[in-house]
Every structure is written in structure tokens, then in C-alpha cells.
N, C-alpha and C positions, 0 to 999 in steps of 0.2 A: 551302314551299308543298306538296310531295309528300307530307312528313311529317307538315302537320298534316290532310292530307286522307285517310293511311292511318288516323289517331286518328278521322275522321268518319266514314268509310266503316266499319270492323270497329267501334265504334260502334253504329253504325247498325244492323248485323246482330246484334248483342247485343239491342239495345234489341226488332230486328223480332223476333224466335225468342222475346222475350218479350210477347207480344203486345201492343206498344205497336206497333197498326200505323198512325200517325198521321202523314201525310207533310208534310199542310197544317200543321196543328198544332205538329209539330215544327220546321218552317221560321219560322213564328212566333217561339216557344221560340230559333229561332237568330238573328232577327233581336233580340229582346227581349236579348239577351245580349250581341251584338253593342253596342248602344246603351249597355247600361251598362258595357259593359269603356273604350268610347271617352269614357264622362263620367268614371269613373273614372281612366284615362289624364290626364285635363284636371284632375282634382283631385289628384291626385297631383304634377302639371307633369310627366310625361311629355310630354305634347304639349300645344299651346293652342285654344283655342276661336278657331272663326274666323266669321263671320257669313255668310249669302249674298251677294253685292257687288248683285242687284239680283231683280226679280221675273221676268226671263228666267232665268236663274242657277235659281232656287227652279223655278220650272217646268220645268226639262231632269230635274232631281233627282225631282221626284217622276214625272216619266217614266221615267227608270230606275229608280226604286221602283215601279212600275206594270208595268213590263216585266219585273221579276224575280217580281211576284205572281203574274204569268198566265201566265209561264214552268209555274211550280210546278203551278198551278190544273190546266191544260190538259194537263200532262203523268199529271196524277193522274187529271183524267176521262177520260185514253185507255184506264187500264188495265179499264176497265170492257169495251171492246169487243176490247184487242188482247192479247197475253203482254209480258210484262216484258222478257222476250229481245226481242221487236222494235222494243219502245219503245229499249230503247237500240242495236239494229242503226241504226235512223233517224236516231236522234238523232248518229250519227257523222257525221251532213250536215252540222252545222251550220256547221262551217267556211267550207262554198258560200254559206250564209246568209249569212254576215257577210261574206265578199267583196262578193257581193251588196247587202248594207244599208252597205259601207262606202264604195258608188260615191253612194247615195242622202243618205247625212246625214255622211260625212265628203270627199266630193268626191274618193275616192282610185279611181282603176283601177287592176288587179292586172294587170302582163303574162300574155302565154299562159303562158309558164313555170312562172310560180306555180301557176294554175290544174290546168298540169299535174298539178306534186307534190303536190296536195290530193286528187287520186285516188288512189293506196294507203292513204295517209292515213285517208278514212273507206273506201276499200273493206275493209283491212285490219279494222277497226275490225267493221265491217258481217259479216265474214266470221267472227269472234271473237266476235259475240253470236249465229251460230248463226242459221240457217232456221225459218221459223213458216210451217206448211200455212195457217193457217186467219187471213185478213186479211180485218177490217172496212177497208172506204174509210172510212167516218166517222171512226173510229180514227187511221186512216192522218193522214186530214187534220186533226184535233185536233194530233198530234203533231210534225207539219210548222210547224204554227200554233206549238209551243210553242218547235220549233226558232227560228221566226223570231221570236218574244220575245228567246230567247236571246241571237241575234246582235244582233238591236236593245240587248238590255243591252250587251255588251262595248263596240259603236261610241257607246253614251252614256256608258260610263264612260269610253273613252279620251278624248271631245268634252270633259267633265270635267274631267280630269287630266291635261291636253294643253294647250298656250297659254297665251297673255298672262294671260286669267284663270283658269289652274287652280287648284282647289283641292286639297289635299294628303288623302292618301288614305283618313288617320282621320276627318275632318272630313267627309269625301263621305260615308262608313261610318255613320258616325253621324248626317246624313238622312236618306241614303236607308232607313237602318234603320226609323229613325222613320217616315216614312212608307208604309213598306210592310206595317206591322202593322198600320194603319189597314185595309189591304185583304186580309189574309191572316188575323185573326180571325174576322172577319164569314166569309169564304169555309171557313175550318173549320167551323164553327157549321154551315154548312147542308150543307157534304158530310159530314162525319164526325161530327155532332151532339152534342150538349152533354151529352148524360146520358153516351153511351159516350168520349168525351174525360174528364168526371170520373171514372169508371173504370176507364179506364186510369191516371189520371194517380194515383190514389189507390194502386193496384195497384204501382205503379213506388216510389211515398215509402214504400210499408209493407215494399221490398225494400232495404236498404244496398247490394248489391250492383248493383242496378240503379240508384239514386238515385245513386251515383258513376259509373257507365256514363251516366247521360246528363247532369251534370254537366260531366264528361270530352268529352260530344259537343257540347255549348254553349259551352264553350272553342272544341275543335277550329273550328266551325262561325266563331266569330269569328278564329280565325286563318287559318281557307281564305280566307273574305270578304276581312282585310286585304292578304293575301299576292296575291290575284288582282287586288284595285286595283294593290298596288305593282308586280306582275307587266307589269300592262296598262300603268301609267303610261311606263314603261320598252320594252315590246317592243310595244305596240298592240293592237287587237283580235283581230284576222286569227292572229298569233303566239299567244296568250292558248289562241284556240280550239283549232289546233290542237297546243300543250300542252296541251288540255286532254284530247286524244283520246291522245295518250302517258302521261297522265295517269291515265287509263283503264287502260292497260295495267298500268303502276306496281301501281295500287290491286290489281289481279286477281290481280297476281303475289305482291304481299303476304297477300291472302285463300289463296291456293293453301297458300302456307309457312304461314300463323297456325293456320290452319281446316284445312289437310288436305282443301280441295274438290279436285274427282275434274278433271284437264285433258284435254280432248279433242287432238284429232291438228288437227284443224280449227282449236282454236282458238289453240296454238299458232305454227300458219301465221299465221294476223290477227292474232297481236301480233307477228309477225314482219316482216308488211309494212307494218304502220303505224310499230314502230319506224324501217325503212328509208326508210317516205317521209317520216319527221319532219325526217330526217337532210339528208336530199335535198331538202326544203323547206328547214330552213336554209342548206346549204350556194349553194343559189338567192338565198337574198335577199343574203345573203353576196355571190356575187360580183355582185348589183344595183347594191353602193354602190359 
């Protein structure tokens, strides 16, 4: 999961540096790929096709296909009012979100302990994307919103991939895909618009170089995707997230060594102490059981 999300992330900055600055559109793109790696999967007999068992079932699914659109949408309309840097200082919350949304739709309460270790965790986190003078509230509260999609996804994927009726993790992959292109087209269209989406994307096919760069990122993107069901199905929501903020660090430390980007003293420290509460948070749950 680390590694195919180093492939998405330096990816990603390939593709951004060449002005493919398309976040909606490329989530599309990675859902779109997603979808047919998993029909492909099914026609190959890699895996088998399995159907919804009912129209409860079909409607959680496209909740978490709806929940990962507006994750995206709402993180993208933040950066209009706030810096990059603090959209992902914030977003280090989301772990509280998902505690939070896992007492509401999975009926789970987290002791104080846990709670505890969730504080280096994203403070670390928080502390390693570095201070921003200048905070819109609106901004602020977009990005909050998109945290709480977030969390809201993870606790429907483990509801999902958990239980008597779970479904297996290509098969969730491949609705939820499906259904979330439904809502992440239309949402390109009207943020990042259709003339300058054909221009870039014409720009990208007339570069080999770039046409394998984001090739390479639509793999990547369906193997983070799979890797984070089969992750969740296994360690749950709450876990998920916060691997997902050590995750973070992973990726940074990989961009540092690839790229040769320049590390702060500061931010150093924040991958130091998320690394340590990650630790400290498993060794917690660790001795729960």
C-alpha cells in the first residue's frame, strides 16, 4: 500500500510540474481505471463478479461513492480560499473524524487511551505541513467538511467489508468506482472546465513521457484504492486513518530522497512525532485485546 502510493504521489508531481493541474478530473481518471482493472481482473478470473445481495447493500455503496466525491470536490474548493500547506495541516484531523463517525454509523467508542494517542499523531502531522498567517474560516470549514467525508468513507468501507454480509474488496472497488464517476465528471466540468481539461489532456497524449507518467498514476491510483479496502477490511477505519497520516510521512520522505526537496528542522520534528504516536497508538490497541 506504501509503495503503490509512493508511485501515485511522485506521479502526481510529475504530472502537477507539467501543467496537468487537474485534481477532480484526475480522480475521475483514477476512478475510471480503477473500474476496469477490476472487470478486467473478472475476465481474466483473477477474481469473480459478485452482485449487491440487496438494495440496502447498493445504497451504502453509493454512499461511499458519494462520500469519496465530495471528499475530493470540497478539498479542491478549499484551495481557493486557503494554502496547500494547511489544507493538509487540517487534514491530519481526520483520524478524530473517524473516531467520531465510528461511534455514529459503526456503534464503536474508542477508550480515553486511544484518543489520547491520536494527539501526536495529527499534531505531529499538523506540525510537518508547517504554519499559514493567512486563514479563511470558509476555507477552514470546507476542509473540515471534507475531512468529515473522509472519515465518513473509511467507516463505510469497513461497514462494507466487515460482516455477515461483506463484500470482498475488488467487488466494493469496482461500485464504488462506478458510481463515483457519475459525480466526479459532472463536478470537473464545472470546476475545471471542459475546454481547459481538453488541453490539458491533449497536451499530456502529445508528451510520451507524460502519457506513461499518468498511465503509471492510474495503476498506482487503483492499487492505493485496493490496497486501502484490503487494509481497512483487516485493521478497520480508525487504523486505516491513522496509517494514513504515517503514510504521509512515508510519501514525504520518499519525495525528499526522489526530488531533492529542501526539509525543514520543523518538519522533521512532525514526522517524528507522528511516527512515535503511530507506534504508541498501536502498541495501545495492542494491549486492548
Amino acid at each position: 500500500w506504501f509503495s503503490a502510493t509512493v508511485v501515485l504521489i511522485l506521479t502526481n508531481k510529475v504530472l502537477m510540474r507539467e501543467h496537468f493541474r487537474l485534481p477532480v478530473f484526475l480522480t475521475f481518471l483514477h476512478m475510471l481505471a480503477s473500474n476496469l482493472w477490476c472487470h478486467l481482473s473478472a475476465y481474466m478470473r483473477w477474481s469473480a463478479k459478485t452482485r449487491t445481495r440487496n438494495a440496502e447493500q447498493a445504497g451504502k455503496i453509493f454512499l461511499l461513492s458519494q462520500t469519496l466525491a465530495l471528499s475530493v470536490v470540497l478539498a479542491v474548493a478549499s484551495f481557493k480560499y486557503v494554502e496547500v500547506s494547511l489544507e493538509q495541516a487540517l487534514a491530519a484531523s481526520t483520524p478524530a473524524f473517524t473516531a467520531l463517525m465510528s461511534i455514529v454509523i459503526l456503534g464503536k467508542r474508542e477508550k480515553w487511551r486511544t484518543w489520547v494517542t491520536l494527539m501526536p499523531i495529527m499534531g505531529g502531522a499538523t506540525l510537518s505541513a508547517g504554519g499559514e498567517p493567512s486563514v479563511s474560516v470558509f476555507g477552514v470549514c470546507l476542509i473540515f467538511s471534507s475531512n468529515l467525508m473522509r472519515a465518513t468513507k473509511s467507516c463505510m468501507q469497513e461497514l462494507l467489508l466487515q460482516g455477515e454480509n461483506a463484500m470482498d474488496s475488488i467487488n466494493l472497488l469496482r461500485y464504488m468506482s462506478l458510481y463515483s464517476m457519475v459525480t466526479l465528471l459532472p463536478a470537473a466540468l464545472v470546476l475545471e472546465g471542459p475546454n481547459h481539461i481538453a488541453e490539458r489532456v491533449a497536451f499530456v497524449i502529445a508528451d510520451a513521457s507524460l502519457s506513461k507518467a499518468l498511465f503509471a498514476n492510474c495503476c498506482g491510483a487503483f492499487l492505493v484504492n485496493l490496497m486501502q479496502f484490503i487494509v481497512t477490511e483487516h485493521v478497520g477505519a480508525l487504523s486505516m486513518q491513522v496509517l494514513g497520516n504515517v503514510k504521509s510521512v512515508f510519501t514525504s520522505v520518499a519525495s525528499v530522497l526522489i526530488f531533492r526537496n529542501e526539509v525543514t528542522t520543523q518538519g522533521v520534528i512532525g514526522y517524528s512525532i507522528t511516527t512515535a504516536g503511530a507506534y504508541w497508538y498501536g502498541m495501545s490497541r495492542h494491549q486492548a485485546k
